[in-house]
N, C-alpha and C positions, 0 to 999 in steps of 0.2 A: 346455388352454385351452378354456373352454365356449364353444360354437357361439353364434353371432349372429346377426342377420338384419340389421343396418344398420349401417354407422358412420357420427357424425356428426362435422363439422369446427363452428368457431365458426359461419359464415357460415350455416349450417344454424341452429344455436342461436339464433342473435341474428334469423334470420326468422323462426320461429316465433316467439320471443317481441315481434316486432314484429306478429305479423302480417299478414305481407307472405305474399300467397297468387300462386301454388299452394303457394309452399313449404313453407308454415304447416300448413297442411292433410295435408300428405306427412309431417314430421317429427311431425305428430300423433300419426300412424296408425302411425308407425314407434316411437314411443315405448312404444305399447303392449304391443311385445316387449323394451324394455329392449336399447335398442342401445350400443354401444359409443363412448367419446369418451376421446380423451388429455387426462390434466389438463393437459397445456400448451393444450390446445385451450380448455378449460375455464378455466382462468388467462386468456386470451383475453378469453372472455366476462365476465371478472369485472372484469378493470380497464376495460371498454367502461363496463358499469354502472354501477362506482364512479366513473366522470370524466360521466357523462350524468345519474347519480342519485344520486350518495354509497355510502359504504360499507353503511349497513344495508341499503339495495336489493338493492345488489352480494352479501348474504351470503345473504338469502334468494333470488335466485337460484344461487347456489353450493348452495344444499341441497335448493334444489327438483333442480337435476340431481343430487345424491347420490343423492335417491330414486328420479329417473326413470331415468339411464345408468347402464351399468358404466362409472367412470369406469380407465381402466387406465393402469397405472402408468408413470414413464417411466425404463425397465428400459436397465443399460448396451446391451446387444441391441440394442434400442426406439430409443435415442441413435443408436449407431451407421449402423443402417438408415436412418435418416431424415436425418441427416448424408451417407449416404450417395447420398441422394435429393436434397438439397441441394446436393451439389456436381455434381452432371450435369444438374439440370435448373431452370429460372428461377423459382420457388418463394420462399416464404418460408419459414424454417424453422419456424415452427409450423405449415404447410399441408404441409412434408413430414413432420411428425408426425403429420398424419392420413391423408396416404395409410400411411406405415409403419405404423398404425392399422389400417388397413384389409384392408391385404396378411396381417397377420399372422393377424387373425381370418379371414381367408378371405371379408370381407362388403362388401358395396359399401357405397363413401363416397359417402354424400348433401351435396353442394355444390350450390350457385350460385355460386364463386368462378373467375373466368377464368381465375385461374395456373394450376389445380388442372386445371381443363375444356380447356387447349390442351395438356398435353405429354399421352402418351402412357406407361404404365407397368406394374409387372406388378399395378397393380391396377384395379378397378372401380369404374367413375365412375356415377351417376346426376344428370343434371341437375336439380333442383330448381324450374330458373324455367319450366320445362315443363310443363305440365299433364297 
């Protein structure tokens, strides 16, 4: 598995492309290394888009992150850990595909999302809405 330096979850995504700073700002900077996102994460972002903007919006953002993230795949493995993250702790399940995202590349999950920001787990949190 190649090294990373970030992982991002939707709520990460959808601030930057809102905008919304500091967050905007950090997922910038973090983009420039080409970080890590699960396409459930990414599926995420796509139907937000397509119910707020239509599907063509929805697809050029779906390619603009092809070029910016490694989007990675979601591997029986991938499933299972993050199912497995799901049933202990109060998550949604695509927020535990990006902590199991996260764990796996070994790189911290860049959130603003409370579910994400209150349990405790075996991976790395960077808050977002923090400057």
């Amino acid at each position: 598995m190649e090294a990373v330096a970030a992982c991002l979850d939707s709520w990460a995504v959808m601030a930057w492309l809102l905008g919304e700073e500091p967050a905007a700002e950090r997922v910038n900077e973090a983009i420039q290394a080409r970080p890590v996102m699960s396409w459930v994460n990414a599926g995420e972002v796509y139907y937000t888009m397509h119910r707020r903007h239509g599907p063509e919006h929805a697809e050029r953002v779906l390619e603009h992150l092809r070029l910016s993230v490694h989007l990675d795949e979601a591997t029986p493995a991938r499933i299972v850990e993050a199912a497995t993250i799901k049933a202990v702790h109060p998550m949604s399940y695509a927020d535990a595909f990006a902590c199991a995202t996260a764990n796996a590349y070994g790189a911290p999950l860049l959130t603003g999302d409370d579910e994400i920001l209150k349990v405790a787990g075996p991976w790395t949190v960077r808050d977002l809405r923090i400057g």
